[in-house]
C-alpha positions in Angstrom: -13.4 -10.5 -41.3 -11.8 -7.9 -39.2 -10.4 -4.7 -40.5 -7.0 -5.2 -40.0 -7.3 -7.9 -42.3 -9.1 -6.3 -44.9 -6.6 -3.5 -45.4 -3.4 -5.7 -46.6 -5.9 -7.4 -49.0 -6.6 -4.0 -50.6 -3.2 -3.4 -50.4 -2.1 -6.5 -52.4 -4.8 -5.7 -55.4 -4.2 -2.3 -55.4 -0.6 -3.4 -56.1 -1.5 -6.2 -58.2 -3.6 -4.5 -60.4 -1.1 -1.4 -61.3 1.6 -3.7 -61.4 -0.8 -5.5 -64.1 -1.5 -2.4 -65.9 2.1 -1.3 -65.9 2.8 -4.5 -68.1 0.0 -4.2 -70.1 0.9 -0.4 -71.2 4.5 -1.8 -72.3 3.6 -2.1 -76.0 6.5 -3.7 -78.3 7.2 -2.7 -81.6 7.2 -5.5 -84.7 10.1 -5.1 -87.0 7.6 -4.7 -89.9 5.4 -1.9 -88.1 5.8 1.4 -86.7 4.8 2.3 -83.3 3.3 5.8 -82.9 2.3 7.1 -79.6 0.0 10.2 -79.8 -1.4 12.5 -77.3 0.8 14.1 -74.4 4.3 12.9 -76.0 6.5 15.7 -75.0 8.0 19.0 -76.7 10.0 19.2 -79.6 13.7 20.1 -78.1 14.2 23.2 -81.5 11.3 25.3 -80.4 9.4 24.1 -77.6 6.3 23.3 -79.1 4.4 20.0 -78.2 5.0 16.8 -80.5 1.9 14.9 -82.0 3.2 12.0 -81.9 6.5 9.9 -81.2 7.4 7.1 -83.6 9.6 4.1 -82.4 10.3 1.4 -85.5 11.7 -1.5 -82.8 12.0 -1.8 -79.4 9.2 -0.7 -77.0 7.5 1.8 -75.6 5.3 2.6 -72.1 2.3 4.1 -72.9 0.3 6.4 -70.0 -3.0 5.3 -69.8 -5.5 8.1 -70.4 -3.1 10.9 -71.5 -1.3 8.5 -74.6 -2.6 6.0 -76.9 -0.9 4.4 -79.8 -1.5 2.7 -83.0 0.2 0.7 -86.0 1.7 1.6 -89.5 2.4 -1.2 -91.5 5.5 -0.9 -93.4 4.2 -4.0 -96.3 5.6 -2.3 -99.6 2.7 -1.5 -102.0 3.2 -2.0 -105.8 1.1 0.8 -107.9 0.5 0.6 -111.6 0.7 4.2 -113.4 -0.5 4.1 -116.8 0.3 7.4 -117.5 -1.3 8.5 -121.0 -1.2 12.1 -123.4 2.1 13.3 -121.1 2.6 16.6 -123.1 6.5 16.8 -123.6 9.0 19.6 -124.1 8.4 19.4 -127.7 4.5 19.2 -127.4 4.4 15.8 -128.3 2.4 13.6 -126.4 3.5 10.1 -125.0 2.1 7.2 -123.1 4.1 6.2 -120.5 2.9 2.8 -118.6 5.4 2.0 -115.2 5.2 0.1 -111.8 6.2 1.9 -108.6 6.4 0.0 -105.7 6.8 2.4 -102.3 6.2 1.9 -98.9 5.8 3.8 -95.0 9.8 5.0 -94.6 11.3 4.9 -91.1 13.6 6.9 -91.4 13.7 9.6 -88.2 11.5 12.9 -89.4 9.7 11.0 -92.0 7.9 8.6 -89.7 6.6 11.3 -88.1 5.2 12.8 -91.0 3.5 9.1 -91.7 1.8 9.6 -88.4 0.6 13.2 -89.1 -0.7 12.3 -92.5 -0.9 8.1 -92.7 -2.3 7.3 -89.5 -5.8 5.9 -89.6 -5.6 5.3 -93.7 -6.2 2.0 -95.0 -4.6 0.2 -97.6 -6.5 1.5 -100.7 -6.5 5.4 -98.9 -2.7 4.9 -99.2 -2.8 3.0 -102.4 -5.0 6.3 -103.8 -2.8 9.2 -102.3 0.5 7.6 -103.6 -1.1 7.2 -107.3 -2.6 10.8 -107.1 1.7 12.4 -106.4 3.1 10.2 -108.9 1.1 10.8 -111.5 1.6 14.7 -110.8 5.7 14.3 -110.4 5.6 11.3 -113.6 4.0 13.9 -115.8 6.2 16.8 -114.6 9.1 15.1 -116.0 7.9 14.0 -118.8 7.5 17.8 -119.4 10.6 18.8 -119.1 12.1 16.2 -121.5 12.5 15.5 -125.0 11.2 12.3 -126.4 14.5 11.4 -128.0 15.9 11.9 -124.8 13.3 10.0 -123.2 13.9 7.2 -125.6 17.6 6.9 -125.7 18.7 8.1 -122.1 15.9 6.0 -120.0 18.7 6.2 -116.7 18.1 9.7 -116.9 14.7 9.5 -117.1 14.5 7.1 -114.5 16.4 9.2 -112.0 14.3 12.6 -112.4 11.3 10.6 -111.7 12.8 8.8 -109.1 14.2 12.5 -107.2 10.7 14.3 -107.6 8.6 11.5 -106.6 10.6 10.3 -104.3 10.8 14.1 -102.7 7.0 14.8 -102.9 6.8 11.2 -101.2 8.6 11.9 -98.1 6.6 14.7 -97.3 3.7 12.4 -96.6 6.1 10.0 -94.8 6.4 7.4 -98.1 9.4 6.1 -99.4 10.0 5.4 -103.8 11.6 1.7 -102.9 11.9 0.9 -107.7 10.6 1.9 -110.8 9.9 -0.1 -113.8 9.4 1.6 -117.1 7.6 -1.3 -119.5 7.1 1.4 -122.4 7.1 4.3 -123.8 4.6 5.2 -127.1 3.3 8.4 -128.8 0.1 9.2 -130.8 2.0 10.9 -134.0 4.2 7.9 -134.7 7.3 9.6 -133.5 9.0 7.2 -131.7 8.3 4.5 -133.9 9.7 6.3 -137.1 12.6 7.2 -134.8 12.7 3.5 -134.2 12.5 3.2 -138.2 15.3 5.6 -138.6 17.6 4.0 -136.3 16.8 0.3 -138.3 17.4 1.9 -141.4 20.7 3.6 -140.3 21.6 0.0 -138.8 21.1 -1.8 -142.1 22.6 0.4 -144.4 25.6 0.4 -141.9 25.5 -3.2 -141.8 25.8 -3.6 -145.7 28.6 -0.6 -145.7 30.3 -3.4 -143.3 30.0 -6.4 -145.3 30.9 -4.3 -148.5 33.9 -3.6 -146.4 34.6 -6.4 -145.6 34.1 -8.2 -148.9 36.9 -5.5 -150.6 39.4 -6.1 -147.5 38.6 -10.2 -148.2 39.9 -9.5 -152.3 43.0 -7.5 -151.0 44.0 -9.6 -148.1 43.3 -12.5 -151.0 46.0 -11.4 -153.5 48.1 -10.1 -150.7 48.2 -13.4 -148.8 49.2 -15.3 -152.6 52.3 -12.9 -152.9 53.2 -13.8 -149.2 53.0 -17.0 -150.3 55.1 -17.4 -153.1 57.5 -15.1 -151.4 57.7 -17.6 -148.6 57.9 -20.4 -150.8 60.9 -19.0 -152.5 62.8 -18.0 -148.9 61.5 -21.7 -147.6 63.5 -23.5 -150.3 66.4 -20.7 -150.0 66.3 -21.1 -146.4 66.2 -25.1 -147.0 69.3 -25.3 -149.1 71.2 -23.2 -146.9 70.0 -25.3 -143.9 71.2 -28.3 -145.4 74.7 -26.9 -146.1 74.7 -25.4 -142.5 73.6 -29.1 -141.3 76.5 -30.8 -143.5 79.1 -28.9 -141.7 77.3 -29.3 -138.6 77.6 -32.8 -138.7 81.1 -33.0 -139.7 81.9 -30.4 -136.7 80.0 -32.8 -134.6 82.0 -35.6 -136.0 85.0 -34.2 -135.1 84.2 -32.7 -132.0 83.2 -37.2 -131.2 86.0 -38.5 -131.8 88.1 -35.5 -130.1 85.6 -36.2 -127.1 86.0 -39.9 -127.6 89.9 -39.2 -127.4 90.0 -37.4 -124.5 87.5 -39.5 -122.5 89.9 -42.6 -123.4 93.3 -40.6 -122.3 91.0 -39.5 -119.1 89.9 -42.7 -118.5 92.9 -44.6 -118.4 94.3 -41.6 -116.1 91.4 -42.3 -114.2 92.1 -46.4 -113.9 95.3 -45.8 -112.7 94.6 -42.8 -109.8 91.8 -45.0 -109.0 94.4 -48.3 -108.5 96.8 -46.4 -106.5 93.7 -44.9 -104.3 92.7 -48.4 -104.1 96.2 -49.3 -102.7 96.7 -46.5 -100.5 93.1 -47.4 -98.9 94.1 -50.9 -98.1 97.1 -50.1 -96.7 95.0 -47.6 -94.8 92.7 -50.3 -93.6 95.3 -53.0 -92.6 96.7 -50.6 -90.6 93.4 -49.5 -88.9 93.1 -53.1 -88.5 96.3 -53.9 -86.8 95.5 -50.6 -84.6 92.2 -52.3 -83.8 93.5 -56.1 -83.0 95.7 -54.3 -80.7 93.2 -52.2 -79.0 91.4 -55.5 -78.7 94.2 -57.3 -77.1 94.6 -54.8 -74.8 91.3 -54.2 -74.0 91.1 -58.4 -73.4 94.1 -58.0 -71.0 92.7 -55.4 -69.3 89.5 -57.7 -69.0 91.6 -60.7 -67.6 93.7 -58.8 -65.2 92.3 -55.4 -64.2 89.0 -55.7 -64.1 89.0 -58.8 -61.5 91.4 -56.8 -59.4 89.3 -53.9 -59.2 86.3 -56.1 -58.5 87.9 -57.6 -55.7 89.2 -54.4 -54.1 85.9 -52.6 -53.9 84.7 -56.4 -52.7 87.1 -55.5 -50.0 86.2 -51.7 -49.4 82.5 -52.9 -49.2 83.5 -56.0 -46.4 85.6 -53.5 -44.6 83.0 -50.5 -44.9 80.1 -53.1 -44.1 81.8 -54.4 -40.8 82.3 -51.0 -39.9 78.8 -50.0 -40.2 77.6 -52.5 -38.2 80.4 -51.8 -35.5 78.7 -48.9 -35.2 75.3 -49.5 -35.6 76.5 -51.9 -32.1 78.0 -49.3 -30.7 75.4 -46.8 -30.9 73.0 -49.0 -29.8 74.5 -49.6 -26.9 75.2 -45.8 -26.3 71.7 -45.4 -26.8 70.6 -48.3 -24.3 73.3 -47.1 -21.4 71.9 -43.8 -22.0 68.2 -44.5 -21.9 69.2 -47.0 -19.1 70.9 -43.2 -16.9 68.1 -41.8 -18.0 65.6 -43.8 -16.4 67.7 -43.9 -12.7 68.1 -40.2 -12.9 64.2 -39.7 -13.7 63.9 -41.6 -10.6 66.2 -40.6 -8.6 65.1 -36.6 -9.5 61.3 -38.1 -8.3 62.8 -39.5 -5.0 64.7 -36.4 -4.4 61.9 -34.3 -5.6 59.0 -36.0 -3.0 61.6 -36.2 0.0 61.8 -32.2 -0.2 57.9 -31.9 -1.2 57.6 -33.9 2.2 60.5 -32.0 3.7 58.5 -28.9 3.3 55.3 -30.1 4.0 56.6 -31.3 7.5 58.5 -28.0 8.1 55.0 -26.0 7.1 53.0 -28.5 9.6 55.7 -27.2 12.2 55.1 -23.9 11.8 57.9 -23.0 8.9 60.1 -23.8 12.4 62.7 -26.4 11.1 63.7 -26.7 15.3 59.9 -28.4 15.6 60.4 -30.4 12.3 63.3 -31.8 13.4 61.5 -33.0 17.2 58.8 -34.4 14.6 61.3 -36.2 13.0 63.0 -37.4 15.8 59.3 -38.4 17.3 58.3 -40.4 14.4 61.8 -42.6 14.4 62.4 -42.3 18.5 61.2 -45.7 18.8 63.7 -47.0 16.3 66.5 -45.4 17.8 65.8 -46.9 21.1 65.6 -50.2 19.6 68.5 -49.8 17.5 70.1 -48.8 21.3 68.9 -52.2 22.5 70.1 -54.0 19.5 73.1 -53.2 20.4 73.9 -55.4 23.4 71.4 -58.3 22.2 73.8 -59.6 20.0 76.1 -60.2 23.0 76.3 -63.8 24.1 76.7 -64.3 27.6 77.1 -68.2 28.7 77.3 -68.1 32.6 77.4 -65.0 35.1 79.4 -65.7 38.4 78.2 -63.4 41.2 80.7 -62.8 44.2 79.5 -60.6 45.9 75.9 -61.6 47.5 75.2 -58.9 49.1 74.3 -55.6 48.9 75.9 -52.0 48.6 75.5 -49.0 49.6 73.4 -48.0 47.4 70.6 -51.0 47.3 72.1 -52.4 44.6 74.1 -56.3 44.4 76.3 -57.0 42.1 74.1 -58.3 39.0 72.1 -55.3 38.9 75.3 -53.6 38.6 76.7 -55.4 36.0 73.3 -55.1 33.7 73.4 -51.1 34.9 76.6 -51.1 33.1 76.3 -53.1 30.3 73.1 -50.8 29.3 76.0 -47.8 30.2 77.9 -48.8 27.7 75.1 -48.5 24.9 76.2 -44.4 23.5 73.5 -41.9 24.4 71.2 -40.4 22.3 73.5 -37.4 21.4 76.4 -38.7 20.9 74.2 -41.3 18.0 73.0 -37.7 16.6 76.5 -36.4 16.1 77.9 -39.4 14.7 75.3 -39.0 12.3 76.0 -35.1 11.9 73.1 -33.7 13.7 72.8 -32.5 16.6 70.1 -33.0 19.0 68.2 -30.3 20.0 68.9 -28.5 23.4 65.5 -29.5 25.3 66.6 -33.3 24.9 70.1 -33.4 26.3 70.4 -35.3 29.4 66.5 -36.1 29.1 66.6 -40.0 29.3 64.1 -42.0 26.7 60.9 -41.6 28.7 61.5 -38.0 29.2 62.3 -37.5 25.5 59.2 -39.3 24.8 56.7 -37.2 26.2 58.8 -33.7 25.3 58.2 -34.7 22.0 54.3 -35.8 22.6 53.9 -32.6 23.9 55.3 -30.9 20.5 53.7 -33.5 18.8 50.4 -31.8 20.0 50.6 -28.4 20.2 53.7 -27.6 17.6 53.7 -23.8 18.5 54.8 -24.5 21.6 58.3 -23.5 22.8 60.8 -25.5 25.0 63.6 -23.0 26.7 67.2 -24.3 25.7 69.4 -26.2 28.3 71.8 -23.7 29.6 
């Protein structure tokens, strides 16, 4: 293998394996752990001196190989059992006090740290011992400071000085006082238990104080309640007479107030037959009226029908004949328009192509003359000589001629007889070749005037083949 080859190789594991390493230093943190990272961790920001450790509780953390390494603390809450016996307190008594504390590794920021410094590397029971060892200090320290009737009556306040100095002796090994449970509190003298005595007896005797009490209040409320009762006898059957009396007169109010009622509903009644008879009249006169109203809308609504409506119907028949008729008029008409138009259209399109390739030829005969319009013109007059001259003899073809009688047999002066004259002047009489040119409104160019045909002929077959060449003007 060639070492060109070799060296990418290397390359590719070098990469590989820090990229390897780099994922394998990434180190997450369980939520029920604590992540500390000891060695070269940084300085502390207050006074510049290096950490020992850095404590992340979640999340994740790169550790540098060689310079860092990192371990676990488990945050599982531990439950301790302090049987705390002889606790001397403020009144030199001694007491047993038996409790359950349950603590566990706090994460709060400052006191993780301390965990690190002091936790790290424990195990369970190491903890377990160290935790037993404060609490029983702080536990007896209170106790000390208490009285046992104060102990024994106010347990929330004994509760909370034992929570505060544990708890604060705690943190400063990185623990955390999570409860307490206080299951009971004894002494050796008896103390609490005659205190527990007293408080019976004081219960009892108050108890039969109570019932006594209550037994004299039952006698009075007793002959009490028998005087309120013939008192309210007497007022009940006071009370009743006078009801009745008040319900006599009631009834004979009411009785009179009935048939005054009774009156006055019959008087309002018969008001109300009659004002109900003359509303009854005055709404049927309403209503034959309304009806009369209505049969005479109706008729005229049914003449209307008959008479109107047909007329209407046959006037806008009418308008839509007339307007119909006239729409197709000029639907005709346009068409028409449109035909004669496309019809012009077409002729001047081809006239306008005519036109258009007659002076397209026009020029391109000029520019085969030499852009001389005298040599297009002997061009011209070249390509349709020959249908001039016949044109010329056409002329006197046409003549019938049924006998000639010669008279003169001999010959004149000039070689000629007589026939040859009269053929010399019949051809005479055809019009030369520039007076056929002016009739037309040309004129014929200079070099051909007096020229006969033959000589025209080859005037023009010379210009035919050499165009650039000049012919001097007849004077």
């Amino acid at each position: 293998m060639s070492f060109e080859v070799i060296i990418p190789i290397v390359i590719v594991l070098f990469l590989f394996i820090v990229i390897v390493t780099i994922i394998r230093r990434i180190k997450r943190c369980p939520s029920d752990r604590i992540l500390v990272v000891y060695g070269k961790v940084g300085k502390n920001t207050d006074d510049q001196s290096s950490l020992s450790a850095k404590c992340i509780h979640g999340g994740a953390a790169f550790v540098w190989p060689v310079i860092q390494d990192y371990e676990f603390l488990d945050l599982t809450p531990q439950s301790i059992e302090v049987n705390l016996t002889n606790a001397l307190s403020r009144q030199n008594i001694r007491v047993d006090v038996p409790s359950r504390f349950t603590i566990g590794i706090s994460t709060e920021p400052g006191i993780m740290e301390n965990a690190a410094e002091r936790l790290l590397g424990l195990g369970t029971e190491q903890v377990h011992d160290l935790a037993l060892d404060i609490i029983f200090g702080q536990l007896r320290l209170v106790v000390a400071t208490m009285d046992i009737e104060e102990i024994n009556n106010n347990r929330d306040k004994f509760l909370s000085n034992v929570s505060s100095n544990v708890e604060q002796e705690l943190k400063k090994v990185g623990l955390k006082l999570i409860n307490v449970n206080l299951t009971d509190i004894r002494d050796e003298s008896g103390y609490i238990e005659a205190l527990g005595k007293e408080a019976a007896a004081k219960a009892i005797n108050d108890a039969k104080k109570s019932v006594a009490e209550m037994n004299r209040d039952g006698s009075i409320g007793e002959a009490i309640a028998v005087q309120d009762q013939r008192v309210k006898v007497s007022d009940a059957n006071a009370s009743a007479v006078e009801g009745e009396n008040l319900a006599k007169v009631k009834v004979a109010n009411s009785d009179a107030l009935r048939r005054q009622r009774e009156a006055e509903a019959e008087r309002m009644a018969i008001a109300s037959e009659k004002v109900q008879t003359a509303k009854a009249l005055e709404e049927s006169y309403a209503a034959e009226k309304e009806a009369e109203v209505a049969r005479a809308m109706r008729e005229r609504s049914t003449q209307q029908a008959d008479i109107i409506i047909p007329s209407e119907i046959a006037k806008q028949r009418v308008e839509i004949e007339a307007e119909a008729k006239a729409e197709q008029i000029r639907r005709v008409a346009k068409g028409e328009a449109d035909a004669i138009f496309l019809k012009k259209e077409a002729e001047a399109k081809g006239l306008f192509e005519i036109l258009t390739k007659q002076a397209q030829g026009f020029k391109d005969l000029v520019a085969s003359a030499g852009n001389d319009p005298r040599d297009a013109v002997v061009l011209l007059i070249a390509d349709k000589l020959t249908d001039l001259v016949e044109l010329q003899a056409k002329a006197i073809s046409n003549i019938k001629i049924d006998k000639v009688t010669v008279w003169d047999g001999g010959n004149n002066t000039e070689g000629k007889n007589s026939t040859s004259n009269f053929l010399s002047g019949m051809y005479k009489s055809v019009p030369p070749l520039e007076d056929i040119f002016n009739m037309a409104g040309m004129q014929l160019p200079g070099y051909l005037k007096g020229k006969s045909v033959e000589e025209a002929r080859e005037i023009i077959e010379d210009k035919k083949d050499d165009p650039a060449k000049k012919v001097e003007k007849d004077t």
